[in-house]
Structure formats: structure tokens, C-alpha cells
C-alpha positions in Angstrom: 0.0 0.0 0.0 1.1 3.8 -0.7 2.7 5.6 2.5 -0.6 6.9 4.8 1.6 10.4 5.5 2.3 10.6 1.8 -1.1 10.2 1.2 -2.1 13.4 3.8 0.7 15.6 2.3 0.1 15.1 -1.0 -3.4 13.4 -2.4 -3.1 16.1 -5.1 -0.1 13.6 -6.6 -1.9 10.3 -5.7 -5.2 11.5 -7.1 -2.7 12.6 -10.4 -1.3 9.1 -10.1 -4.7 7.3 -9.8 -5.8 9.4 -13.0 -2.8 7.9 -15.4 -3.6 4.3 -14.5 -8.0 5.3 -15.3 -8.4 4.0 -11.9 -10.7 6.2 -9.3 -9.6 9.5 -8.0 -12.7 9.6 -5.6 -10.8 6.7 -3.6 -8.2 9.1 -2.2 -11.2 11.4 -0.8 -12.3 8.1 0.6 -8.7 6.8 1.5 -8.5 10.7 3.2 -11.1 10.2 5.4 -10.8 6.8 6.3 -7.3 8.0 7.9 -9.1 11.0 9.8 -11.6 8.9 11.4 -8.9 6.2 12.2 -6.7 8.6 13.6 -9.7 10.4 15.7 -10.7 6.7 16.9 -7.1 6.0 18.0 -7.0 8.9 19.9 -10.2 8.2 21.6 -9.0 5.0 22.4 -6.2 5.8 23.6 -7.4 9.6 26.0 -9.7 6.6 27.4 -6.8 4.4 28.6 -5.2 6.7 30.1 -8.1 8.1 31.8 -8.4 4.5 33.0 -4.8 3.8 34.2 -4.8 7.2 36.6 -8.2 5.8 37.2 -7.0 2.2 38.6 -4.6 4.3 40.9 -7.1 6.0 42.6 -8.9 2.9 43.4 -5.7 1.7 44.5 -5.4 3.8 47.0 -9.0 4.2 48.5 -10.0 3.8 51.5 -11.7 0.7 52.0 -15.2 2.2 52.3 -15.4 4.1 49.2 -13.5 1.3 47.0 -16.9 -0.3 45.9 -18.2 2.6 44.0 -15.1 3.2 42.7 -14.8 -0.2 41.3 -18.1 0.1 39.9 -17.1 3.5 37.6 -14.1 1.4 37.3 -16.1 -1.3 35.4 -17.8 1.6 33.7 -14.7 2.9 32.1 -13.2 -0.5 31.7 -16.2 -0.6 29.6 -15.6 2.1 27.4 -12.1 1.3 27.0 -12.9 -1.8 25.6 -15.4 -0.3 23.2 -13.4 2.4 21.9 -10.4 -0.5 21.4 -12.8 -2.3 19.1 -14.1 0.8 17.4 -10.9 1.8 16.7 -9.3 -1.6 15.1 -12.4 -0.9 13.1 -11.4 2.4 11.3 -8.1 1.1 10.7 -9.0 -1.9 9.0 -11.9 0.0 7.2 -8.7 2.6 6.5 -6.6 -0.6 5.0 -9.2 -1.9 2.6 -10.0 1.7 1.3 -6.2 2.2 1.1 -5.0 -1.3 -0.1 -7.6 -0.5 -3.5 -5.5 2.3 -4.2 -2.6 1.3 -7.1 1.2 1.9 -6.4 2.1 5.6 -7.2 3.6 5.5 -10.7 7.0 7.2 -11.2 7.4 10.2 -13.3 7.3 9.7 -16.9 4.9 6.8 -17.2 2.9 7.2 -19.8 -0.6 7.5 -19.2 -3.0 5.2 -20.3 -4.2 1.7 -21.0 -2.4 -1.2 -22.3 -2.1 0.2 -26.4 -0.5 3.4 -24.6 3.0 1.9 -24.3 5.8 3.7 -25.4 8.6 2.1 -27.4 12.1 2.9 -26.0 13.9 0.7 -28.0 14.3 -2.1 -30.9 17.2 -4.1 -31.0 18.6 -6.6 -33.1 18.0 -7.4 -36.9 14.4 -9.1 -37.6 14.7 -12.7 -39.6 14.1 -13.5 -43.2 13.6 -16.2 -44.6 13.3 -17.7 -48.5 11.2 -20.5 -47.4 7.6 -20.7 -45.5 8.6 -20.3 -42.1 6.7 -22.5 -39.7 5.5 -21.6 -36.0 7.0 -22.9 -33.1 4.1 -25.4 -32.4 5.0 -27.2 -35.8 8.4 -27.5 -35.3 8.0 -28.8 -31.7 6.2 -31.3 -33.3 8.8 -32.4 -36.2 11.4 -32.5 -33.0 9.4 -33.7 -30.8 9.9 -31.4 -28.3 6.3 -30.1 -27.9 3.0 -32.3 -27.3 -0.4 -30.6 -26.9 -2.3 -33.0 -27.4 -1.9 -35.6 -24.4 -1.1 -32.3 -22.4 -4.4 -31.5 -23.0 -5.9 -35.4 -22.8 -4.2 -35.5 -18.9 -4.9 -32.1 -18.0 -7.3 -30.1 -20.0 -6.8 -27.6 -22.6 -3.4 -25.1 -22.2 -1.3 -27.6 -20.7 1.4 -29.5 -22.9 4.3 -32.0 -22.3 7.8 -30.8 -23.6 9.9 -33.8 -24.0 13.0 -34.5 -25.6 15.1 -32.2 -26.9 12.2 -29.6 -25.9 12.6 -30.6 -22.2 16.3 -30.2 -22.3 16.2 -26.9 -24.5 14.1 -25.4 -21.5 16.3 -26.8 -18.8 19.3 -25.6 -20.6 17.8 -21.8 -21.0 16.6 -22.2 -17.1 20.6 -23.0 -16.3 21.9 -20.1 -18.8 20.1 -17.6 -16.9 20.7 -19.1 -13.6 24.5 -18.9 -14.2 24.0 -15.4 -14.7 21.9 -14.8 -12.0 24.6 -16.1 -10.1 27.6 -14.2 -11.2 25.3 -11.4 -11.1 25.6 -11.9 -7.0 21.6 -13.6 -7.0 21.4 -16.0 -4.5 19.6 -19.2 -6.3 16.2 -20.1 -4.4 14.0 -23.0 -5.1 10.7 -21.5 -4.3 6.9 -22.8 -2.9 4.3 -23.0 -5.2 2.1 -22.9 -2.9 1.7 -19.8 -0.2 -1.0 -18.4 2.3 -3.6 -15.8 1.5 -1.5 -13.2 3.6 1.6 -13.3 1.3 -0.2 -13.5 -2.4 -2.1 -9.9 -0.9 1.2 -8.7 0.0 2.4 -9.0 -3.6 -1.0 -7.0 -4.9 -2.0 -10.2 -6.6 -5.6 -10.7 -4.7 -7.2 -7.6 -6.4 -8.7 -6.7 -10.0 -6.8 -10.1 -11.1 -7.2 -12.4 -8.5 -9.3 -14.3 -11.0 -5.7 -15.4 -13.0 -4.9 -17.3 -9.5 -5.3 -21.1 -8.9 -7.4 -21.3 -4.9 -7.1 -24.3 -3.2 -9.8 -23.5 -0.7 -9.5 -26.8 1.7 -6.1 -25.7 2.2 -6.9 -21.8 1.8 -3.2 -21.5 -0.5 -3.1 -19.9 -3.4 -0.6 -21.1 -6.8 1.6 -18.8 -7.5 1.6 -17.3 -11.0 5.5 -16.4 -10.1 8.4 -17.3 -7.3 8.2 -13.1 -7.1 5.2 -14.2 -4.4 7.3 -16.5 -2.3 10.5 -14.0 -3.1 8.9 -11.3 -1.5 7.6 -13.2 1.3 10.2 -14.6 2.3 11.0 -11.7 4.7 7.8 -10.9 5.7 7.9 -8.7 8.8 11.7 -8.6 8.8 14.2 -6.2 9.2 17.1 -6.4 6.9 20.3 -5.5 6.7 21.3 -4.0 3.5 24.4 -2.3 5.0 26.8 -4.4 2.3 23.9 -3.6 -0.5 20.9 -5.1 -1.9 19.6 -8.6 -1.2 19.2 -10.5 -4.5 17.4 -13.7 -5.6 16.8 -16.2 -8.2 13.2 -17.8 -7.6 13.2 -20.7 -9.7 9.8 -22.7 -9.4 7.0 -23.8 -11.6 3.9 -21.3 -11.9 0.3 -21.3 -12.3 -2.3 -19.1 -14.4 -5.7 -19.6 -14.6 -5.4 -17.2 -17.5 -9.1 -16.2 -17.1 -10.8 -13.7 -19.6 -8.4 -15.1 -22.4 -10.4 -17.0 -24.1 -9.6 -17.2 -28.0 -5.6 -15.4 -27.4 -2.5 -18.0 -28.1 -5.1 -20.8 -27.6 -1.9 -22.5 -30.6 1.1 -23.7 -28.5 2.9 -22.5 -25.4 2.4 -18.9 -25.9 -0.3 -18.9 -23.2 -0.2 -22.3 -20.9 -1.5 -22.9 -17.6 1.3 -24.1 -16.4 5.0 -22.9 -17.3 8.6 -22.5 -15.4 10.1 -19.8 -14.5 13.5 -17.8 -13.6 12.4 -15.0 -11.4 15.2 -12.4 -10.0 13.9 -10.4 -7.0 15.6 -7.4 -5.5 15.2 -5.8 -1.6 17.2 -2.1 -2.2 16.8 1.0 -0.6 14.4 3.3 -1.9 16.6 5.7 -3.2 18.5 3.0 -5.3 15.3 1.3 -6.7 15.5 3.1 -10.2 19.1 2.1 -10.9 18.6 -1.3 -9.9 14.9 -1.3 -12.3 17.8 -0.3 -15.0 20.2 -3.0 -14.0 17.5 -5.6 -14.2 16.2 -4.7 -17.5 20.3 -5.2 -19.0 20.4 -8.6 -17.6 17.5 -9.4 -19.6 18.3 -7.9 -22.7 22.0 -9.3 -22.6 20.3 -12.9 -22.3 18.3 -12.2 -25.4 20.9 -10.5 -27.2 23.2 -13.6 -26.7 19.9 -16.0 -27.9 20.1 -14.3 -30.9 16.6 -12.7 -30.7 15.4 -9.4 -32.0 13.5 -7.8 -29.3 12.1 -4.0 -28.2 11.5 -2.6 -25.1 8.6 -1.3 -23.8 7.8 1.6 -21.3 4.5 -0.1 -19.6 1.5 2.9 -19.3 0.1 3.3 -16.0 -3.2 1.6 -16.2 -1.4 -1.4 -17.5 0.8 -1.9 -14.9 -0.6 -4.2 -12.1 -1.3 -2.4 -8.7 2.1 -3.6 -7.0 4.4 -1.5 -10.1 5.1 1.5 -10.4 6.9 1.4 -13.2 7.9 -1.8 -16.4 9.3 -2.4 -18.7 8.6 -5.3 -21.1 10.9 -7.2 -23.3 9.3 -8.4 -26.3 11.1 -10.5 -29.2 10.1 -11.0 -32.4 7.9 -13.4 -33.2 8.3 -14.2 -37.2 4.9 -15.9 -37.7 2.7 -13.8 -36.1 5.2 -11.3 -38.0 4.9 -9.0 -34.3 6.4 -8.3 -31.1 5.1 -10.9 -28.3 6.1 -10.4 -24.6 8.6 -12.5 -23.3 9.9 -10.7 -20.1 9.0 -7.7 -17.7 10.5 -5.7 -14.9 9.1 -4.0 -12.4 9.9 -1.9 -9.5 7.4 -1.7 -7.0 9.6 0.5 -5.0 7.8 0.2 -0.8 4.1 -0.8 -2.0 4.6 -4.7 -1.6 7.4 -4.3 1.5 5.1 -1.6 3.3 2.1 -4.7 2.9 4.6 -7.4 4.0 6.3 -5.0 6.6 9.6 -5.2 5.4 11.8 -2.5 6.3 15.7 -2.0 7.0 17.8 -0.2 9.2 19.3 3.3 7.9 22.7 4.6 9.1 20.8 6.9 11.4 19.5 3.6 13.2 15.7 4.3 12.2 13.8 1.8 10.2 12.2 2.4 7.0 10.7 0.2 4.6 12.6 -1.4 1.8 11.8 -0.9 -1.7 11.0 -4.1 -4.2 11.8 -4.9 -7.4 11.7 -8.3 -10.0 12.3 -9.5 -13.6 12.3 -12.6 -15.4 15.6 -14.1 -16.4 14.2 -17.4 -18.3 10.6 -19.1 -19.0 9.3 -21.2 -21.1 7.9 -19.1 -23.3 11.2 -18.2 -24.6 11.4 -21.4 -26.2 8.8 -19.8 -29.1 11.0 -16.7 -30.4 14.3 -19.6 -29.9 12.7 -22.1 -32.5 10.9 -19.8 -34.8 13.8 -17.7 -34.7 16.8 -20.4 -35.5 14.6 -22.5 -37.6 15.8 -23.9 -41.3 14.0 -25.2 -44.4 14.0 -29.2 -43.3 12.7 -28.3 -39.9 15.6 -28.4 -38.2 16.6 -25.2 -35.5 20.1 -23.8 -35.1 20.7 -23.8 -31.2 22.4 -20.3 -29.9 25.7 -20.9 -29.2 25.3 -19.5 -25.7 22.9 -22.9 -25.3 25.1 -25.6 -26.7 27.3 -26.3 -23.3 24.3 -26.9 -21.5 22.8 -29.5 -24.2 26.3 -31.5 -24.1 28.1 -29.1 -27.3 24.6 -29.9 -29.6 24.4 -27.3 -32.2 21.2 -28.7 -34.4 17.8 -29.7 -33.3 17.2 -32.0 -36.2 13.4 -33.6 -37.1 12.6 -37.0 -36.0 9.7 -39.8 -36.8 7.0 -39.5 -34.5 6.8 -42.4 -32.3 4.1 -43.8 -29.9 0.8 -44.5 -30.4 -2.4 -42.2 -30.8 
């Protein structure tokens, strides 16, 4: 959630802020008096306790014949103490759900608008030709072997798929290339849950305007995460840090989860958009006043993996009302896709500066010895949806694909996928 004293000082900018993403202005007036009466109900509470505690001394010291009636107004007060306790837990959560509806505060020079509103920053990389018919990625899983949709979808239902074979080890292989450089990045390498309670997946800003993308398992009440950048930023939950040597870095790697509601009819071909997929996630806990450089740092590890894949890719300046609540700024990475002969998203960044750590109460300890909550940030480093720009991409006349050099020492020095027959039964 957005800072309550930032929001006193200066609804003017959050009301600004709440305007770029097309979201509600009219929820900071509410936000705005929300705090008042939260504020005026702690105050109560608290005038009444300590009415009551110079109360209890008085009956303390009583004499013995006037302690009765002075127990009895003690009851009284006791009373009202109790009253004004549960009155006031109620402004503050009624102040935290008005509050937690309110989006990040998105950083100067977002563009405004919905998700066509984008703003291209950059296109890198030469586009491929080809003099022959080139065919999608779903085809030439199929001639390797490497992709089956069809008993994906016979065991679990449409969206899932099996990669297998050389299309198993191609993703395995990408996973390890980026977790390499996570690595010598200074990332520490996590295996993450997929799995995590209904306090940590509203931490992130995932139970809101989405929350229909997420997987419930309500006998258990855990949600599936739809990224390790969940369990990342839970992982300190109501920590302090210390960030006195620099940032704390880390490489979810985990399987993930999307119900990918409201789709219906997009990338139903292939892997494009799956249920199920694995992920590299890098998450960052910085100081606030360090978050942009590190959103910047982020955004070059990705780019150097896809330069070195051999992909041609732009980047993307995210607008506001397309960013998710938790960001307040992204990029995305998109590469080339040369049968749908357009960019497709393959990887995002996003710094969420405090909103997520302010939720999870993550803070650190400045030089001054005060706290102050940490800022949060996280992009992906490898996924499986990589694999479609990587065989589209690479891909020659007979159906074979070129594998990036950068690839071949994780698949044992191979340097071809080539075709094979199809075997098994129907």
C-alpha cells in the first residue's frame, strides 16, 4: 500500500497518479477520510486508557469504604475502553481496505493510459528472413518432438502440454543459462513454494482486480503462485534487513500457475499462453533511493540474455493503467515473433519501490538507526515461453533449428535440433 503520510501531504499527486492508470480518483477522498476517522478513533482509544490507568490508581489507594463505588465506575470505564479498542481496530482496518484499492504511485514519466498506450524505447537486433515458409514454433515442436499438446491436454485439460526430448532439455538448458548469470550477477539461487498463504499472495497485490488469474485451493486456503516473485517477496515478511553491504538478490526458480481467465480465444496455438510454465524470477530488496538504478540493471540482464539467444526484441515503457497495482513502473521485453510477424512479450520488470514491503512490513535499518521500509523490485531471467522466439527464430528449411551458441554447453556441445519420426501410439 502507498505511504498513509504521503497520502495526507500530497493526495493532489496520488489523485494525479490514480488518473494515469484510469483508476478512481474519488478513492483518495475516501482513503482521506478513512485516515481521519482512524486517527480520531485512536486517539479516543487511547485519551480513554489513560483516563483508565490514573483511574486504577485512585482505586488503588482508596480507602476501603469508598472502593466499591469506585470499582463500579471502574467497570464503567473498563467498559468504554474496551469499546473504543474495538471501534478503533475498526477504522483502521476499514482505513486498510479503502487504502490497499488504491494502485502503487507510478514514477514520473509513465505514460498515461491503457495497455495500447505503451511507449517504445527501443528495438534491437536485426528481424529474420527467410526464403522459405517459415513454420511456427508449435510445428516444429512437433517435427522435433519437443512439444505435445495433445496428451497435455488429454491428462490435463486444454493449455497444458508436455515438452519432452530435446524440448525438455532446450528449456532446462535456458533455465541454467540464466541461472548462471543470475549467479555471477551476485543472485542468490532459491527453489521457491508454489504454494503460499492468503497473507503473502495480498502482499504482492495479486488478490485484487486479477485475483481471478490465481489457482485457490480453498481446503487448504493457498493460493498457486503465478510467479516465485510471491514466495520471493515473502520470504522476509515482517523482517528487518540488513542492506548495509547492498541489496539482497534472488533467483526464484519454481513452476507457476495461471488460470489465464478472460483469455479466451488469445495464443489458444502452443505455449504462448499455458497454464502451467517454469520460470526464472530475479527479486531485488534495495533501498528506496537505489530502486531506479537497480529497475535499469535488471532490464540489461534481460536484454544481454536475449541479445546472446540471438533474438530481435524492443523494449517497452509499460503505461500506468497497464501496470498491475504492486508496479510503479515496467518495462517489457518483447522478441520478435516471425509468424505472427509482431512483437510478443517475453519478459518484464518492475519496480514496485515500498508498496509490496510496506504490505509485507519489510523495512531495514538506515545509518541513522531508524527503520524504513525497503523498496522491491523483480524480472524474469528465463521461462518457457522463450522457447517460441528460440525455435521460430533459428529454424531452417527441413525443420531443423540452429541452437544459440550460448545454449550448446548446457545440451552437451549440440548445435542442431534435427526432425525426428514421431513415435508412440495415438
Amino acid at each position: 500500500m502507498i505511504d498513509p503520510a504521503f497520502l495526507r501531504e500530497h493526495p493532489d499527486v496520488v489523485k494525479a497518479s490514480q488518473a494515469a492508470r484510469g483508476e478512481s480518483t474519488q478513492l483518495v477522498d475516501e482513503a482521506l477520510a478513512a485516515d481521519a476517522g482512524r486517527r480520531r478513533a485512536i486517539s479516543e482509544f487511547e485519551t480513554l486508557r489513560a483516563e483508565q490507568n490514573v483511574f486504577g490508581k485512585t482505586v488503588a489507594k482508596a480507602p476501603k469504604e469508598e472502593k466499591a463505588a469506585l470499582v463500579a465506575q471502574a467497570q464503567e470505564l473498563a467498559g468504554k475502553v474496551k469499546a473504543a479498542d474495538a471501534a478503533a481496530n475498526d477504522a483502521d482496518a476499514e482505513f486498510k481496505r479503502i487504502v490497499g484499492s488504491l494502485g502503487n504511485l507510478v514514477i514520473e514519466g509513465v505514460p498515461a493510459g491503457g495497455e495500447d498506450d505503451y511507449v517504445v524505447l527501443r528495438e534491437v537486433g536485426q528481424k529474420p528472413t527467410f526464403d522459405f515458409e517459415p513454420r511456427d514454433h508449435l510445428e516444429l515442436g512437433e517435427l522435433l518432438d519437443a512439444i505435445d499438446m495433445p496428451r497435455g491436454a488429454k491428462v490435463a485439460g486444454a493449455r497444458f502440454s508436455y515438452l519432452k526430448g530435446v524440448g525438455a532439455r532446450l528449456e532446462i538448458a535456458l533455465m541454467n543459462l540464466g541461472l548462471d548469470r543470475a549467479i555471477a550477477a551476485g543472485f542468490t539461487p532459491m527453489i521457491t513454494p508454489t504454494l503460499v498463504r492468503p497473507e503473502i499472495m495480498a502482499g504482492t497485490g495479486f488478490l485484487g482486480k486479477h485475483a481471478d488469474e490465481i489457482y485457490h485451493l480453498p481446503a487448504d486456503d493457498l493460493y498457486l503462485v503465478g510467479t516465485s516473485e510471491v514466495a520471493l517477496a515473502g520470504y522476509h515478511q515482517g523482517e528487518i534487513l540488513d542492506l548495509a553491504d547492498g541489496p539482497l538478490r534472488y533467483a526464484g526458480w519454481s513452476s507457476c500457475y495461471r488460470r489465464e481467465a478472460g483469455s479466451g480465444g488469445k495464443d489458444t496455438r502452443g505455449i504462448i499462453r499455458v497454464h502451467q510454465f517454469n520460470k526464472l524470477e530475479m527479486f531485488t530488496y534495495i533501498d528506496p533511493a537505489d530502486a531506479e538504478a537497480e529497475h535499469e540493471r535488471l532490464l540489461s540482464y534481460q536484454e544481454g540474455m536475449l541479445q546472446d539467444l540471438g533474438l530481435a526484441y524492443r523494449v517497452i515503457d509499460t503505461a500506468a493503467g497497464d501496470l498491475g497495482s504492486s508496479a510503479a513502473r515496467k518495462f517489457d521485453v518483447e522478441a520478435w515473433v516471425p509468424t505472427q510477424g509482431t512483437y510478443r512479450e517475453l519478459t518484464s520488470t518492475s519496480n514496485c519501490t515500498t508498496f509490496q514491503a510496506r504490505r509485507l512490513d519489510i523495512r531495514h535499518r538506515t545509518e541513522g538507526g531508524k527503520t524504513q521500509t525497503v523498496a522491491t523490485l523483480n524480472g524474469t531471467l528465463a521461462t518457457t515461453r522463450w522457447l517460441v522466439a528460440i525455435l521460430e527464430t533459428h529454424q531452417q528449411p527441413d525443420g531443423s533449428v540452429i541452437v544459440p551458441e550460448v545454449l550448446r554447453p548446457y545440451l552437451g556441445g549440440l548445435e542442431v535440433l534435427e526432425p525426428v519420426a514421431r513415435r508412440g501410439g495415438k
